[in-house]
N, C-alpha and C positions, 0 to 999 in steps of 0.2 A: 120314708126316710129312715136310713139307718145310722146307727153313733158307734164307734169304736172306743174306747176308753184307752188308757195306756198307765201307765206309771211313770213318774216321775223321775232320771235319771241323775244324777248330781256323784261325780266325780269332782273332788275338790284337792287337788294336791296347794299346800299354803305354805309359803317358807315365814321363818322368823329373820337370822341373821340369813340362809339361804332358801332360797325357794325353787322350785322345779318344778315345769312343768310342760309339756309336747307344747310348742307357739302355732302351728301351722305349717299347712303343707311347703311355701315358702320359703319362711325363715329358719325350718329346722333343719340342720345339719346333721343326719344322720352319723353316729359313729360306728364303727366295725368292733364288735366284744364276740368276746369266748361266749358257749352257751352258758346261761344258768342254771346250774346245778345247786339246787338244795340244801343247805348245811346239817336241815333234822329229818328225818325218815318221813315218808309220805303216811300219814291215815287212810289208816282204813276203812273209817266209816266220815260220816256228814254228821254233825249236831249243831243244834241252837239249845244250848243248855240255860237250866237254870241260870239265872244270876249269880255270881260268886261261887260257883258249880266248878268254874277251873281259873288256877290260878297261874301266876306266873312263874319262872323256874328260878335258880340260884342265879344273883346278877353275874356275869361274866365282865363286868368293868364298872366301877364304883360310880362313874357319870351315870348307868341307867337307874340308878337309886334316885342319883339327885334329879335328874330329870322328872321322875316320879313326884318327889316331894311338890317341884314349882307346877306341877299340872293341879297336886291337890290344892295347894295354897291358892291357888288361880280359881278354883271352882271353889275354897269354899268362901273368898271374896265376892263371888257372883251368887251366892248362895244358890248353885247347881250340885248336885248330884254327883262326889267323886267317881269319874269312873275306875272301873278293877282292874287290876292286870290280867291279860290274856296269857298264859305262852306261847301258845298258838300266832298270837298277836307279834308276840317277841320276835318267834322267827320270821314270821314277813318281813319285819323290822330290820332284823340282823342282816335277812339276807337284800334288802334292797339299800342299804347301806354298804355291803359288800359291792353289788352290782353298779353301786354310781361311780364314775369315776370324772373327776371335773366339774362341770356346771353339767354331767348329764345325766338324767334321773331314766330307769328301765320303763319301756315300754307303757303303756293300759294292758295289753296283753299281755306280759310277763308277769305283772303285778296281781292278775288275776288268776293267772297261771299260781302263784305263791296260797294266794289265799285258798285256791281251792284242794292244791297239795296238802296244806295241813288241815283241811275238813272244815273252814268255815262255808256255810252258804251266804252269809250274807254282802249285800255288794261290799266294792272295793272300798280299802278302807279312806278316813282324811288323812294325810300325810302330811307332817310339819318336818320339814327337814333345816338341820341347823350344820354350819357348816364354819369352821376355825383354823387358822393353824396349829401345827404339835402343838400340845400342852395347853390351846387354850379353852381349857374348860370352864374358865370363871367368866373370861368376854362372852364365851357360850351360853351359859347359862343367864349373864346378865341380859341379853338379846331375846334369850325365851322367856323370862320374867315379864321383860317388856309386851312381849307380841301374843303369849298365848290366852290371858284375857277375855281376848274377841275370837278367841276361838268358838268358848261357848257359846259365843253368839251364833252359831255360824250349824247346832246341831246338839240333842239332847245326846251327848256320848255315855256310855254305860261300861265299855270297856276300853281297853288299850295295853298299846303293848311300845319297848324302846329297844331301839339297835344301836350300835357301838359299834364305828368303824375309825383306827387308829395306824393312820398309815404315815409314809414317812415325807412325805408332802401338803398332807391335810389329815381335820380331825374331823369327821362325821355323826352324829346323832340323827337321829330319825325317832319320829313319835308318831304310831299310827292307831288310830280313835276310829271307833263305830259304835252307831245306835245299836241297841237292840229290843225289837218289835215285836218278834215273836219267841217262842219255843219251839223245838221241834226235834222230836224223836229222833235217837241216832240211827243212821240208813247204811249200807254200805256204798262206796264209791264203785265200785264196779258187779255190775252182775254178768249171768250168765248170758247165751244167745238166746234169745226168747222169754226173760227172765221177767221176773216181776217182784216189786216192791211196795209196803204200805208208808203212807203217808200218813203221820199224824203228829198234829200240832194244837197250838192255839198261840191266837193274835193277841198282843198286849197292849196295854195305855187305851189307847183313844182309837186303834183301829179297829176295824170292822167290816165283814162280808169279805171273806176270806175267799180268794181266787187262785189257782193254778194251773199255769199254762206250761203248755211242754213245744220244742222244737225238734221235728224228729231230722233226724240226720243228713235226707236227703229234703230236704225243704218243707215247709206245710208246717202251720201254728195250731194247735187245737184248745180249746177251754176244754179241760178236764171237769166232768162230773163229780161233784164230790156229795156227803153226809158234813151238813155245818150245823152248830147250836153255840149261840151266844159268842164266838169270833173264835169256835173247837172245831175243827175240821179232820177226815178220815178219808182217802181215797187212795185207790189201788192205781201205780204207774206201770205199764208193761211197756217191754220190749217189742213190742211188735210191726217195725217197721222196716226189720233188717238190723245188723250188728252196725254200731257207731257210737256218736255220741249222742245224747241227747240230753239237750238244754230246758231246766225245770227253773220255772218262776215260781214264786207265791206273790200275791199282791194283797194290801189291805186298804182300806179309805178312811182316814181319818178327819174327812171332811170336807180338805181341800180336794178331793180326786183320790185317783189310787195312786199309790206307792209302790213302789218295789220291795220288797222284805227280803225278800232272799230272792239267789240269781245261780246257779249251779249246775253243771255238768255231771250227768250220769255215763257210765261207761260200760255199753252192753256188747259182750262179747269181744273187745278190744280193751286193751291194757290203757292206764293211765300214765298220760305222758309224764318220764323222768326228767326232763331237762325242754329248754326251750331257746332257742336262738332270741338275744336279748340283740335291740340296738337303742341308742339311748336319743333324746333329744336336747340340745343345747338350748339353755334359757335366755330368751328375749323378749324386751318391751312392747315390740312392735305388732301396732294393733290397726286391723282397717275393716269395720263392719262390713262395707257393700263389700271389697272384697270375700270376704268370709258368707257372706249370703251367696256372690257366685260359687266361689269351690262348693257350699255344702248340694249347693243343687248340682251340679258338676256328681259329686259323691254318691245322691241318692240315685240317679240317671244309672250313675255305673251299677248300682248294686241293684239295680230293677235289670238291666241288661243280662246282666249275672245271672238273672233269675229266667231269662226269655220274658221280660214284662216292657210293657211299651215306653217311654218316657216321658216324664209326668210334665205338664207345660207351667209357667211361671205366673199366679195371676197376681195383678198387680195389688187387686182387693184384698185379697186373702194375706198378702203381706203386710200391706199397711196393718190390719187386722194383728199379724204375727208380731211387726214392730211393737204394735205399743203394749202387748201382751209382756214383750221382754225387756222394755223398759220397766213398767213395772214390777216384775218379778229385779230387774238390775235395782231396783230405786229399794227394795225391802229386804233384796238379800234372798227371798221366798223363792223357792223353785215348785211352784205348783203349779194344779188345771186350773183350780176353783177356786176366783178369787174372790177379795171383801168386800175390793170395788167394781168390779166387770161383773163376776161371776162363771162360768163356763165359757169349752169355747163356744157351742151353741148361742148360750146369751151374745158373744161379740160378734159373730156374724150377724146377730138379728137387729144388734144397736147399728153395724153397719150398711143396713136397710140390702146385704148384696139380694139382690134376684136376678133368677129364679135360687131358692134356698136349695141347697146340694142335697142330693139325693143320699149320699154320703159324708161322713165327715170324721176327720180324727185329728186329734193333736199330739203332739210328740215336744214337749220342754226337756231339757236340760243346763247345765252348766259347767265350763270345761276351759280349755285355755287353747282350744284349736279345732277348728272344722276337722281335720282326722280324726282327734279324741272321742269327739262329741258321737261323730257318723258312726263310728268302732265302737262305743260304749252301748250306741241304739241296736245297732247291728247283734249285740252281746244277749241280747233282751230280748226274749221273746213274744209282749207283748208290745215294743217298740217295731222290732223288724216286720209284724204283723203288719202295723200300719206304711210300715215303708215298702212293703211287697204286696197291700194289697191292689187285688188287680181291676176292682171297680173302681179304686181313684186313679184320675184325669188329670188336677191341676193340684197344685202347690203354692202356698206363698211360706217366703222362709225371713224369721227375723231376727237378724242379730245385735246386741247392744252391747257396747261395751260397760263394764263394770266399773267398780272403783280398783287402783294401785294397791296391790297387798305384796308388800316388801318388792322383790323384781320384777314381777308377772302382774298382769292384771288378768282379770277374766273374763271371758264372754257370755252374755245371757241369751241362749237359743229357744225360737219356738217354730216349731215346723208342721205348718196347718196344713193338712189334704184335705181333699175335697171332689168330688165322683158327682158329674152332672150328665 
């Protein structure tokens, strides 16, 4: 028997007075937008710096100050950790602020498209989007007092960044927050054909056994090789798969399973994209789990085809199995493998006496606000689409729960078990 591990993906956009976020393939109404174009010049390199290593720039509208302030007031109530300002951070901010227009917030792809233009690696960010008519910056503010609180709950943040969108029909804010787990040496964004690059970092807080996997261009996941001591890692990434992109994970475990740390795109021998065709998704309520269990099987079917892989059949065990997986992770808020009360998934297939035990096995959790989200965020990850490509599993059970109401949107809580018999 063999076991695939994964990380843990969480995509969280969370409104206070506005919220946004993709509903499903269903209910989202696509809109028609210009491309997005960037408002700050692209880096040239990748970093996980220090703490307090960069800060933010001159505010460009007096609301990103006060917004500042109620994030700290908010944490040091909770007595959490203020997080710092980013610039880096800012302009995601600024420019997906610029890119909403209505109730519709850009893309998972555009948004990562942003972060990885101005050189962060780490995933996407939380996104609290607040949204008023002209002038109302005090109902605004009043609205984020209320709601950001339970942000803390929701993720230890360490940085952040705010945009300021002032148009002549609505007044926009946007506050985007990320952990940060590790360090890691600044890399350049693009090399040559053939080229090669050193990685080195190290893992912070509570994680440990530092992992990095890469996606070479034309398909195939590999675990990289590396030199680790005490959560310090050193390994060499080459081009050698042909000129493209390729997609570098770091993962670390802090107990519960591994995590994702960072999730980024190297560019060998091809330029990095200027601009990206945005479409945005309109926000709605409306939520139906089995539904959302079909599409997401629906989704992995197409993306194994995509692949020439066979399609993976529904079992009913492995679901039930995946339900209450994501009830609980819906009941705590937790997006993890490992849990306080189940344990792994191995442990829950064994509580569910299924036999014969698979020969294979992986799990894939998330949290998102739409079976496209979710599939597209797994898909983004390289040691996610591992388990959704790989070609020794057979069956699938997929479980979705819905979450609690957070301002417009509620959430979905996904867990997607395979299994190779």
């Amino acid at each position: 028997m063999s076991s695939r591990r994964s990380g843990a993906l969480v995509w969280i956009p969370i409104g206070a007075a506005f919220c946004a976020g993709s509903m499903g393939a269903r209910d989202a109404r696509a809109a028609a937008a210009p491309d997005l174009v960037p408002s700050g010049s692209a880096a040239q390199e990748y970093q996980a710096p220090p703490l307090g290593q960069i800060r933010g720039g001159r505010d460009s509208d007096p609301l990103m100050a006060q917004v500042v302030a109620e994030v700290h007031r908010a944490a040091a109530a909770v007595r959490a950790p203020a997080p710092l300002r980013d610039g880096r951070l800012d302009l995601v901010a600024t420019d997906i602020a610029r890119a909403t227009v209505a109730k519709r917030l850009p893309s998972f792809d555009a948004i990562a498209f942003l972060v990885h233009h101005y050189g962060i690696v780490e995933p996407e960010p939380y996104i609290v989007m607040m949204r008023s008519s002209p002038g109302g910056d005090g109902s605004l503010l009043l609205d984020l007092r209320k709601q950001v609180p339970s942000v803390f709950k929701m993720g230890d943040w360490r940085r952040m960044g705010v945009g300021v969108k002032r148009g002549a029909d609505e007044l926009i804010a946007v506050l985007t927050l990320q952990p940060q787990n590790l360090e890691l040496r600044a890399l350049p964004r693009r090399l040559p054909s053939r080229g090669t690059v050193t990685l080195v970092g190290r893992l912070l807080g509570r994680f440990a056994q530092p992992a990095v996997l890469v996606a070479a261009p034309r398909g195939g996941v590999r675990n990289l090789a590396m030199s680790a001591r005490k959560g310090r890692f050193e390994l060499t990434v080459a081009c050698d798969s042909g000129d493209g992109v390729y997609q570098l994970e770091i993962e670390g475990d802090d107990g519960h399973g591994p995590g994702v740390l960072a999730n980024f795109p190297l560019y060998c021998g091809v330029e990095p994209p200027a601009r990206i065709a945005v479409s945005g998704n309109e926000v709605t309520r409306r939520q139906d789990a089995a539904e959302a269990e079909r599409e997401l099987l629906a989704l992995i079917n197409r993306d194994r085809a995509a692949a020439g892989l066979p399609a993976l059949q529904r079992d009913a065990r492995l679901q039930e199995i995946a339900r209450g997986h994501s009830r609980e992770m819906a009941r705590t808020g937790e997006v993890v493998h490992v849990s306080d009360k189940s344990g792994g998934a191995a442990d829950r297939v064994r509580a569910a006496h299924v036999s014969p035990f698979p020969r294979t096995l992986a799990e894939n959790v998330g949290r998102a606000f739409s079976t496209v989200e979710v599939e597209n965020g797994f898909m983004g990850s390289p040691s996610h689409r591992a388990n959704i490509l790989n070609p020794d599993m057979t069956h699938v059970g997929i479980g979705v729960v819905v979450g609690q109401a957070e301002g417009e949107v509620v959430p979905l809580f996904f867990t997607q078990l395979f299994a190779g018999w």
